[in-house]
FIGU-787471 format. One record per residue (C-alpha): x, y, z; residue number from 1. Coordinates in steps of 0.05 Angstrom, whole numbers. Example, Ala and Ser with C-alpha at 12.3 -4.5 7.8 and 13.67 -1.06 7.14 Angstrom:
REM FIGU-787471
<rec <246, -90, 156>, 1>
<rec <273, -21, 143>, 2>
This chain:
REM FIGU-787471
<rec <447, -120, 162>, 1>
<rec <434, -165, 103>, 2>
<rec <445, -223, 155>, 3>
<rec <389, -190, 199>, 4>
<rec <345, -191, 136>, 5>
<rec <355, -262, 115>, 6>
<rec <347, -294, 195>, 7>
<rec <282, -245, 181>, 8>
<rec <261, -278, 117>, 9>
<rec <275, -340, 139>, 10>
<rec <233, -337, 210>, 11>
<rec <182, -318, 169>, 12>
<rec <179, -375, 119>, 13>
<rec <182, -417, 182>, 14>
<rec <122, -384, 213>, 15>
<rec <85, -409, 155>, 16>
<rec <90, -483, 179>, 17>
<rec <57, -461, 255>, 18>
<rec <-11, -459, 273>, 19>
<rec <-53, -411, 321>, 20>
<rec <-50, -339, 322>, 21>
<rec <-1, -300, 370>, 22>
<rec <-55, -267, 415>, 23>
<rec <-15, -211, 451>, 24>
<rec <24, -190, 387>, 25>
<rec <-43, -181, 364>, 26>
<rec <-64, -141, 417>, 27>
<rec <-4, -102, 414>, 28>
<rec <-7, -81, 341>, 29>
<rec <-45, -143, 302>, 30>
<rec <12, -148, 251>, 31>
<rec <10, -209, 207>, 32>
<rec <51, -221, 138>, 33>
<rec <23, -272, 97>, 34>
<rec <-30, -310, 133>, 35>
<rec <-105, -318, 124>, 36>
<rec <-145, -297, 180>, 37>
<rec <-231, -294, 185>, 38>
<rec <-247, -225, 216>, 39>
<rec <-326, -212, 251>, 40>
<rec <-332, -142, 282>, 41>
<rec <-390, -133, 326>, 42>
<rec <-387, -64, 368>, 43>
<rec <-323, -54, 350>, 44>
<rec <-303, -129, 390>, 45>
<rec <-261, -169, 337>, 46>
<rec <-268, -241, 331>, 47>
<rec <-212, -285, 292>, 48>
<rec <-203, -347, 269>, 49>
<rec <-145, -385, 224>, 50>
<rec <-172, -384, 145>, 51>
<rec <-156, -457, 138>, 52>
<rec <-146, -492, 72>, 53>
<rec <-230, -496, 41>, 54>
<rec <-247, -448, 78>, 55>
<rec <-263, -408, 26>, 56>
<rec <-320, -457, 14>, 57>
<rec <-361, -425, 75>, 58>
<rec <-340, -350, 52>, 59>
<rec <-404, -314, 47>, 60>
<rec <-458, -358, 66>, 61>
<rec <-505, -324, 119>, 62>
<rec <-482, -261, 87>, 63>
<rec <-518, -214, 47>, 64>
<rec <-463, -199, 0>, 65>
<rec <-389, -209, -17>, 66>
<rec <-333, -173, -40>, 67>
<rec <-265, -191, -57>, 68>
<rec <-205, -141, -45>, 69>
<rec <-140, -139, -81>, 70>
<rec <-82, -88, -83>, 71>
<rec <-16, -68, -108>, 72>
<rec <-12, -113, -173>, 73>
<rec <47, -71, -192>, 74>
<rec <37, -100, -264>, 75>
<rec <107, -81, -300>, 76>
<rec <149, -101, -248>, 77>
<rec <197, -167, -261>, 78>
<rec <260, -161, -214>, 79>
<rec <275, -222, -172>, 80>
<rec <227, -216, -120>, 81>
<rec <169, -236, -171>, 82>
<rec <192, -238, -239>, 83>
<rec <116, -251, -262>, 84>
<rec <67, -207, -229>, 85>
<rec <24, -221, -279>, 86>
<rec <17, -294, -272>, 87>
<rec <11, -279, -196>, 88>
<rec <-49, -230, -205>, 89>
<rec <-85, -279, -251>, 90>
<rec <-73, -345, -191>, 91>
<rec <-115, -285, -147>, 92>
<rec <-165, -284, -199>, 93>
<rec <-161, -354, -201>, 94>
<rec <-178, -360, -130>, 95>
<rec <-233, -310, -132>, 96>
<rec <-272, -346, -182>, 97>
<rec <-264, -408, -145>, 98>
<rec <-309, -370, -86>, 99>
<rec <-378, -413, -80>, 100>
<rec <-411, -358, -75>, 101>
<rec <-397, -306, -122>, 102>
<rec <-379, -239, -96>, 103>
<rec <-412, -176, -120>, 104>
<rec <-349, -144, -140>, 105>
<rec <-285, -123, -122>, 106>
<rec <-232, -68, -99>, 107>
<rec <-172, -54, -119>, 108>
<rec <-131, -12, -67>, 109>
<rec <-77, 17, -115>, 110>
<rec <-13, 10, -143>, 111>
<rec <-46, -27, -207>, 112>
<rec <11, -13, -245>, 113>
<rec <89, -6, -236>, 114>
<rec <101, 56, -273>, 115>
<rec <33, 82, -300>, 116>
<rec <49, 60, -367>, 117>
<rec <-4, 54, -414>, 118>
<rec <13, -23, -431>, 119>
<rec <13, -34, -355>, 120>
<rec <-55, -14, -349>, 121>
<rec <-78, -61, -419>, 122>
<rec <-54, -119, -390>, 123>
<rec <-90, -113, -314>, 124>
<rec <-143, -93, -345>, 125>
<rec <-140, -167, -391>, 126>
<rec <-127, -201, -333>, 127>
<rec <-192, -169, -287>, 128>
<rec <-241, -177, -356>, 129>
<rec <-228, -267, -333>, 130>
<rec <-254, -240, -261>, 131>
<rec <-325, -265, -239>, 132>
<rec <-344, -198, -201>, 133>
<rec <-363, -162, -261>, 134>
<rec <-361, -81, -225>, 135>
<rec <-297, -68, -203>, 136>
<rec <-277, -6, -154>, 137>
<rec <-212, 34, -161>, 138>
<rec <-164, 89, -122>, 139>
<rec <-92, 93, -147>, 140>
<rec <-34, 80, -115>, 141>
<rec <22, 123, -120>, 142>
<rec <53, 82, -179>, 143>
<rec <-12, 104, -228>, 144>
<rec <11, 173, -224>, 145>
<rec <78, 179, -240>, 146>
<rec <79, 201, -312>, 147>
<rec <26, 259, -322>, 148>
<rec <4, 266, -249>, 149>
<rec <-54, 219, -255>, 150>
<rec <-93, 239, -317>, 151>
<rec <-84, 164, -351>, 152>
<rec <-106, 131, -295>, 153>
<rec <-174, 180, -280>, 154>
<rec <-183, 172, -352>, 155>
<rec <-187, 101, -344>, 156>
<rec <-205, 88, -276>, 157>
<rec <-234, 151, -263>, 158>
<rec <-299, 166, -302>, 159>
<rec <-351, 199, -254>, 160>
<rec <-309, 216, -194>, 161>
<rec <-284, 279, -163>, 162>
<rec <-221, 318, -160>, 163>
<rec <-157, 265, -160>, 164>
<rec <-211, 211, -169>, 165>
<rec <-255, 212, -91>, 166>
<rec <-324, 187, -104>, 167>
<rec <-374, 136, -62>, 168>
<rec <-429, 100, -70>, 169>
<rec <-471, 45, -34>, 170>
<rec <-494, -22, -41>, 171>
<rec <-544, -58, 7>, 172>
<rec <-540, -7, 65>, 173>
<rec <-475, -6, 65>, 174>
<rec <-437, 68, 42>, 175>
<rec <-369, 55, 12>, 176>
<rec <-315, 113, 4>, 177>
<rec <-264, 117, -46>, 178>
<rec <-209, 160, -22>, 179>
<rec <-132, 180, -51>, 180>
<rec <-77, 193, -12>, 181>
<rec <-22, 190, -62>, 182>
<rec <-21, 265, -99>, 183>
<rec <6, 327, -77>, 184>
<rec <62, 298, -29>, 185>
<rec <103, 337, 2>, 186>
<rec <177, 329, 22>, 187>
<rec <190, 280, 91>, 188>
<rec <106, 279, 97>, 189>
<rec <68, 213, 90>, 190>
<rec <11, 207, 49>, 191>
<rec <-41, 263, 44>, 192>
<rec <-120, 275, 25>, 193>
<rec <-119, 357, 19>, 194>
<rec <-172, 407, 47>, 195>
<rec <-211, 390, -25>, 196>
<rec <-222, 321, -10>, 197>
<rec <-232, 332, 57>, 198>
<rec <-284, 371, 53>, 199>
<rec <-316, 329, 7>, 200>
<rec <-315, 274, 43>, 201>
<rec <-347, 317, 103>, 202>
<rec <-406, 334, 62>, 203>
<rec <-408, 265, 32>, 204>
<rec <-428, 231, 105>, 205>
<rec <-474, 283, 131>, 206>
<rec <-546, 267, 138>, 207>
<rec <-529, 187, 136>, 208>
<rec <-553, 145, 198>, 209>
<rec <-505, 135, 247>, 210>
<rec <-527, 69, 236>, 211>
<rec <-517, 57, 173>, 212>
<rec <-443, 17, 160>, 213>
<rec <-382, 53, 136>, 214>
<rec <-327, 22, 90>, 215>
<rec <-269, 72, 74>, 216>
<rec <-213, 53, 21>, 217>
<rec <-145, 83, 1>, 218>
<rec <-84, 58, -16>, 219>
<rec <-32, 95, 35>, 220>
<rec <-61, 69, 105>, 221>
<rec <-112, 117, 135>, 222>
<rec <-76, 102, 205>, 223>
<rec <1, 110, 216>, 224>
<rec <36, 44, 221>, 225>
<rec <116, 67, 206>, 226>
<rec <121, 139, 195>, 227>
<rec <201, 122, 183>, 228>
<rec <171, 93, 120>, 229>
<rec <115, 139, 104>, 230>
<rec <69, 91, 123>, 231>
<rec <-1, 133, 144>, 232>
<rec <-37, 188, 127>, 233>
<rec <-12, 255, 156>, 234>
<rec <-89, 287, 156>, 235>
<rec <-124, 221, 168>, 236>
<rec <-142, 244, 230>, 237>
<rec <-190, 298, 205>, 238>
<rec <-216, 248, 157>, 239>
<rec <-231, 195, 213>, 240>
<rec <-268, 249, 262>, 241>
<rec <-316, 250, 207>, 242>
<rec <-337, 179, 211>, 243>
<rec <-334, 172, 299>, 244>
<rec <-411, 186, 306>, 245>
<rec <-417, 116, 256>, 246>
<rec <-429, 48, 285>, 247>
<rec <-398, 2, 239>, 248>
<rec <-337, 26, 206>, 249>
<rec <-279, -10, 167>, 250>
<rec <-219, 27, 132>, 251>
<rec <-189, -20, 71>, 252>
<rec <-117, 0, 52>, 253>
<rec <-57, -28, 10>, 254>
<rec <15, -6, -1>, 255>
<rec <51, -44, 52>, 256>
<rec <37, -107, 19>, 257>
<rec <22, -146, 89>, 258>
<rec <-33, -155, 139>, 259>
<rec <-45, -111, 191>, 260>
<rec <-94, -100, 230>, 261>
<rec <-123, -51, 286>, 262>
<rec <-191, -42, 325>, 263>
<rec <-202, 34, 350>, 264>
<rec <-269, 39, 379>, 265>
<rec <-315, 23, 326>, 266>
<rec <-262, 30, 275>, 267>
<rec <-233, -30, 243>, 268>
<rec <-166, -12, 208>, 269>
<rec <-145, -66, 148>, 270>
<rec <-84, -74, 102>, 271>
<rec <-79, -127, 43>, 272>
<rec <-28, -169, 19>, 273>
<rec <-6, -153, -57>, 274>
<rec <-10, -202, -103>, 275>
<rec <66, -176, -131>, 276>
<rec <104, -183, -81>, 277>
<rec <125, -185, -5>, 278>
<rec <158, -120, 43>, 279>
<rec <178, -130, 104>, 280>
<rec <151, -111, 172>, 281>
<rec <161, -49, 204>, 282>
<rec <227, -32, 227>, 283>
<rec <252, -103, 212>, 284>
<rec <292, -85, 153>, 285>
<rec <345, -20, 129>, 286>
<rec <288, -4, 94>, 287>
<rec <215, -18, 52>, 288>
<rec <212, -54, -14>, 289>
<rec <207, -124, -47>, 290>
<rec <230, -171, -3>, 291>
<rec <257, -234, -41>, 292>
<rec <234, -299, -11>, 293>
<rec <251, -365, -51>, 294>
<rec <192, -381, -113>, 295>
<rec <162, -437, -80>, 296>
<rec <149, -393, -25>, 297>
<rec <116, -335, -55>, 298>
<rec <42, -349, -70>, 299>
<rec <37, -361, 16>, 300>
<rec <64, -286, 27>, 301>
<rec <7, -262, -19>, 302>
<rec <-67, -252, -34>, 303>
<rec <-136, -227, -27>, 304>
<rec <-186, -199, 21>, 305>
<rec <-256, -232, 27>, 306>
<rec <-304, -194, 61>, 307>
<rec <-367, -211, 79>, 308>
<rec <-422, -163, 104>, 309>
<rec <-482, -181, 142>, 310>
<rec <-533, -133, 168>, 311>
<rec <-562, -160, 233>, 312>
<rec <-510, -130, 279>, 313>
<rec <-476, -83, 229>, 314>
<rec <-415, -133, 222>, 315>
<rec <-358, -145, 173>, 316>
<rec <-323, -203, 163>, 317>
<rec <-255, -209, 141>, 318>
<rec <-223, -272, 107>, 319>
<rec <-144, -252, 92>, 320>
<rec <-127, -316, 41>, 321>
<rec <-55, -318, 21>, 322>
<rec <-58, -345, -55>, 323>
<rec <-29, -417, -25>, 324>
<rec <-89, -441, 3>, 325>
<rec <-55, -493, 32>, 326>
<rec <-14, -456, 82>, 327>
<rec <-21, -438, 155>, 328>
<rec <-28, -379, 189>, 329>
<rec <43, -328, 203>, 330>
<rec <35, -291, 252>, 331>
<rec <79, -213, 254>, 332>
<rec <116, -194, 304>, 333>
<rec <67, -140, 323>, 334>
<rec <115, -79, 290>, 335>
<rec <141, -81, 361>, 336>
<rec <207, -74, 332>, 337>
<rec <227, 5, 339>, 338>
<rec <283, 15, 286>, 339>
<rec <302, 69, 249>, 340>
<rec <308, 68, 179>, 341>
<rec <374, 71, 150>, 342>
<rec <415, 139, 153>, 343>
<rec <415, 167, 85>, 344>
<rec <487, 193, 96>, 345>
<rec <522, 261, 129>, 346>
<rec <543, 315, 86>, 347>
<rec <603, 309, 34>, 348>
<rec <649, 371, -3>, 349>
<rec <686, 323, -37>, 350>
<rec <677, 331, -112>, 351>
<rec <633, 268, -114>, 352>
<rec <581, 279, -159>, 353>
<rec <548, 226, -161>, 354>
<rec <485, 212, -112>, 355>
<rec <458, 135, -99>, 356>
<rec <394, 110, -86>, 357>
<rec <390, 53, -42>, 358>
<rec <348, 20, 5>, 359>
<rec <303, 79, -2>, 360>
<rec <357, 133, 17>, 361>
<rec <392, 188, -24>, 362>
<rec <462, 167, -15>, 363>
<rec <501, 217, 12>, 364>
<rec <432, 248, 43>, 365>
<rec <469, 321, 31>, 366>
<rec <535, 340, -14>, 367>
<rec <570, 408, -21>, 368>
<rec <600, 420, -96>, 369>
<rec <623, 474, -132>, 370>
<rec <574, 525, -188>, 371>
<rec <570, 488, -240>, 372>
<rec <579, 417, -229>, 373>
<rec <538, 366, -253>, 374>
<rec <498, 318, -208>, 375>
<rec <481, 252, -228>, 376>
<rec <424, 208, -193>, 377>
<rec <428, 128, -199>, 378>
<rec <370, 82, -179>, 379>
<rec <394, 20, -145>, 380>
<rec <332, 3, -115>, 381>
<rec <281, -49, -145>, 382>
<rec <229, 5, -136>, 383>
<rec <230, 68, -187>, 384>
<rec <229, 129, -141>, 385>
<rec <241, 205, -161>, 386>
<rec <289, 261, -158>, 387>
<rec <247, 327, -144>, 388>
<rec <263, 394, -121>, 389>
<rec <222, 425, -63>, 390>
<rec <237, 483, -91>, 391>
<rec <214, 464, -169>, 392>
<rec <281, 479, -188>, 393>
<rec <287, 413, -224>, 394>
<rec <251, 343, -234>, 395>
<rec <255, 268, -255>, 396>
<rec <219, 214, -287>, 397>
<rec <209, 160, -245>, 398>
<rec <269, 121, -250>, 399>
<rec <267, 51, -262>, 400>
<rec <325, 0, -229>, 401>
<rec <396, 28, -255>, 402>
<rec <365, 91, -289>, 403>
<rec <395, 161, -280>, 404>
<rec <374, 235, -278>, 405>
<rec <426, 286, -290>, 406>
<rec <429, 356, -267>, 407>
<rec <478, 412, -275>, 408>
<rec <481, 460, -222>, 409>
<rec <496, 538, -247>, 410>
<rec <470, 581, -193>, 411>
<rec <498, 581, -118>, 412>
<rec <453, 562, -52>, 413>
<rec <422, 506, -25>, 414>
<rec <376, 461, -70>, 415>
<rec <336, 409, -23>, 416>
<rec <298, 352, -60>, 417>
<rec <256, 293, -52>, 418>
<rec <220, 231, -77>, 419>
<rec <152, 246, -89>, 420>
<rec <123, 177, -92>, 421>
<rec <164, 165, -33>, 422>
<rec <171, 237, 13>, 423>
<rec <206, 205, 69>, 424>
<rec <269, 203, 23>, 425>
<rec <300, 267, 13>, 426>
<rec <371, 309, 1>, 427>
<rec <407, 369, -4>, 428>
<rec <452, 401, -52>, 429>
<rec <491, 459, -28>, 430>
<rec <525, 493, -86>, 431>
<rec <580, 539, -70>, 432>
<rec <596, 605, -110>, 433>
């Protein structure tokens, strides 16, 4: 498997050397890691072309404004796969300054920090203050809530906005909604809104045109791409019947740190790059997560978002700039590829105690032991995940690379548990009298 992951890698890094854009593998699924594409949607018809090196130079003129998106910074994180997000989010700041024509300001889909810690959050927010767009728009990503369910990050992030941090507003005819998908997760789901929110956002769009252009943002895609993953939104759906009576409407998302895109109607469904670091595509790896590339590679595998809005026509253009202007287009391989994600493991009553967590799997996925033995939990993943009861029986921190949680099991009967920034990864405990 780590074979299949490297030929992976390496196709990849050799896609950046070829020019044109794979045509039916966009059609299929429009998956592309790493490149930088120009995206016009008139009546819901896309029209592409390669974002060659300067041509960022013609971003925005004819337009009547700019913005720039970013997402998943993941400022904290330093494992091999980018040992310097920091210096990687300021060469996207960098890049956004360098626009001719200044954007009006900028989004950042989630995942600011790595583990919601406060001096996470000081140094993006250093970084951003060097950022020409002055205003800059938020929704977390499921890595700003990890230590008290959000409240740091609303408290930062957060002033004037409803519930978990929903809130829209407009600018220049255009309505922009700020949504969050990443609280309230429940065990093997994807990513959620909630009635609350839902509502919300119902009442939010009545009595707007139907003319009048729609931009939704969220971190967790608001379309499912990999459910093996938890890539979508389980009540997106609902959400999206809202916004069908709507001309013009484009749905900005994060958290698989590639490109993807889809046309649905007159829905245009967009992921960003992260300016951390790379995953793979769907279904061609064991599992999600940084995927290592070598350092002089790195800056063409991420980036930022352009878009450009012009009102004649309702249209939205889309520039996808990796933050290596000078490389070519890399085109996906359309998430064709149906593969399960790696089998978490069968059920043990051996007196192992101790549980691993790997390539996003609870290693063995389900263990018998006897009342009162002690569990232990070890993160081997580059990613901090969670070890949470379904039952609130018990509950982690998020646990860092080689942390542990440690629970002693007294009472008999079955104890299931999950991640809760990642649901799709969950176990069982079966304790025996």
């Amino acid at each position: 498997m780590a074979d299949k992951k490297q030929d992976f890698i390496d196709q990849r890094l050799q896609d950046l050397n070829n020019d044109g854009v794979d045509r039916r593998g966009f059609l299929k699924c429009m998956a592309w890691a790493g490149t930088g594409l120009v995206w016009t949607m008139s009546g819901g018809i896309p029209v592409s072309r390669a974002f060659a090196q300067g041509a960022g130079h013609t971003a925005g003129k004819g337009a009547d404004f700019t913005f720039v998106q970013i997402s998943d910074s993941h400022i904290g994180f330093n494992k091999p796969a980018n040992p310097d997000v920091t210096a990687t989010l300021q060469t996207a700041i960098n890049k956004i300054n360098a626009i001719p024509h200044k954007p009006d300001f900028l989004i950042h889909t989630g995942d600011l920090s790595q583990l919601s810690k406060p001096s996470e959050f000081d140094t993006l927010d250093q970084v951003l203050k060097g950022a020409s767009p002055k205003q800059t728009y938020f929704v977390p990503g499921e890595h700003d809530m990890l230590t008290d369910n959000g409240e740091q990050y609303l408290q930062r992030y957060g002033k004037g906005t409803k519930g978990a941090g929903w809130y829209s507003f407009d600018h220049k005819g255009v309505h922009f909604v700020g949504l969050v998908n990443v609280v309230n997760l429940k065990a093997g789901g994807l990513g959620s809104l909630g009635h609350e929110q839902l509502e919300w956002l119902e009442d939010d769009l009545k009595g707007r045109s139907a003319s009048t252009p729609i931009v939704l943002f969220a971190h967790i895609p608001l379309w499912t791409i990999y459910p093996d993953w938890g890539w979508g939104t389980d009540d997106s759906e609902q959400a999206l019947s809202y916004v069908k009576r709507f001309g013009s409407v484009t749905v900005l998302n994060g958290h698989i740190h590639q490109v993807m895109q889809k046309i649905e109607g007159k829905v245009s469904f967009h992921t960003a790059m992260s300016t951390a670091f790379p995953q793979p595509a769907p279904g061609s790896a064991p599992s999600a997560g940084p995927m290592k590339v070598p350092a002089d590679q790195l800056q063409r595998v991420l980036g930022i978002t352009d878009v450009n809005y012009l009102v004649r026509g309702g249209s939205l253009a889309i520039i996808d700039s990796p933050l290596d202007s000078s490389s070519s287009p890399m085109s996906g391989n359309g998430g064709g590829t149906d593969m399960a994600a790696l089998a978490s493991g069968g059920a043990s009553t051996d007196s192992a105690t101790e549980v691993k967590i790997d390539n996003f799997a609870f290693t063995p996925g389900a263990i018998t032991i006897k009342r009162g033995t002690q569990v232990t939990w070890i993160n081997h993943d580059d990613i901090p995940h969670t070890v949470d009861s379904t039952q609130g029986r018990f509950k982690s921190a998020a646990l860092d690379t080689d942390q542990k949680f440690e629970f002693r099991f007294t009472e008999p009967g079955e104890y299931p548990y999950y991640c809760r920034m990642h649901p799709k990864m969950t176990g069982s405990i079966i304790v025996q009298s």
